[in-house]
C-alpha positions as CSV (number, residue, x, y, z in Angstrom):
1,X,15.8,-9.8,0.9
2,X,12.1,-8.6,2.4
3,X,9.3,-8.2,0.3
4,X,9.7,-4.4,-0.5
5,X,6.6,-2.5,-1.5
6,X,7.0,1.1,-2.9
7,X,4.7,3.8,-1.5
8,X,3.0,4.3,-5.0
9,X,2.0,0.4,-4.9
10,X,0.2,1.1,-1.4
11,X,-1.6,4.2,-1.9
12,X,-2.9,5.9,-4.6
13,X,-1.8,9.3,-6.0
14,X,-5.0,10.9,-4.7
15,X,-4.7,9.6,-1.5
16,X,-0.3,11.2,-1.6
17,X,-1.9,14.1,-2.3
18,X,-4.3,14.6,0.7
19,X,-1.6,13.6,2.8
20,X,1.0,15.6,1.7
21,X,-1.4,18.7,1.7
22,X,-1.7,17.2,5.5
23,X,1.7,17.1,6.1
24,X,1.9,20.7,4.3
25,X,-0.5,22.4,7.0
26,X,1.0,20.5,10.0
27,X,-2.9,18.8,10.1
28,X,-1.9,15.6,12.6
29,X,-5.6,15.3,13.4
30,X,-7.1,15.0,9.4
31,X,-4.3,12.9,8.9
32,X,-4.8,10.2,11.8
33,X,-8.8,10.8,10.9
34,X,-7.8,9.7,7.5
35,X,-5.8,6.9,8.5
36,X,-8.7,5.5,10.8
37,X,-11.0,6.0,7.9
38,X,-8.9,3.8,5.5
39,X,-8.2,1.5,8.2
40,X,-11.6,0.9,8.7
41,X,-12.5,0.6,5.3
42,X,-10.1,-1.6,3.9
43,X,-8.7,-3.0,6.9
44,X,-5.4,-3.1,5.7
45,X,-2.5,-2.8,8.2
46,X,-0.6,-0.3,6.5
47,X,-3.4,2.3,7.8
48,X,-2.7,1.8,11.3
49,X,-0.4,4.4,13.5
50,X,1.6,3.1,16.5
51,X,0.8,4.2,20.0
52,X,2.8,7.3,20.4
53,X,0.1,8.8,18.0
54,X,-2.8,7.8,20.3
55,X,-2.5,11.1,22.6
56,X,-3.1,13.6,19.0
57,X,-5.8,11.1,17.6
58,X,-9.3,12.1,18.8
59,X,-10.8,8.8,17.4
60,X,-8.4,7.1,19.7
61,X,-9.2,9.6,22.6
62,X,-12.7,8.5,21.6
63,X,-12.5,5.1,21.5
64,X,-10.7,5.3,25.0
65,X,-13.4,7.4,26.4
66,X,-16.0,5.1,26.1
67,X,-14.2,1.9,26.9
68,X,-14.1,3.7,30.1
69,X,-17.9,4.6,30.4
70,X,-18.9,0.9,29.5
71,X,-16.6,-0.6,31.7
72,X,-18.6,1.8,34.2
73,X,-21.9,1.3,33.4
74,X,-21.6,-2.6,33.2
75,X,-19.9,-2.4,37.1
């Protein structure tokens, strides 16, 4: 049998919370802000969204962006 982790072992009631009030108000772009946040902040693989998500995130829009402008510049 996998290891099976419940949610309450991999977030913490505040962080339920703030996504649920996410979920709530139909807020994709706080939530996938958030998610980058933690991601980057803990590292931790549980934070990261798969790539049908990458056309709503901004930071992944972002990110994309200026991969483009770099490759530019440096050609």
């Amino acid at each position: 049998m996998p290891d099976v982790k419940s949610v309450t072992t991999m977030f913490f009631d505040s962080l339920l919370i703030a996504l649920k009030h996410f979920m709530y108000k139909h807020d994709t772009r706080r939530m996938l802000q958030m998610a980058h946040q933690r991601y980057d902040q803990t590292g931790l693989e549980q934070w990261n969204h798969s790539e049908k998500w990458s056309k709503y995130c901004n930071v992944c829009k972002s990110r994309e962006e200026l991969k483009s402008e770099i490759k530019i510049s440096i050609n």
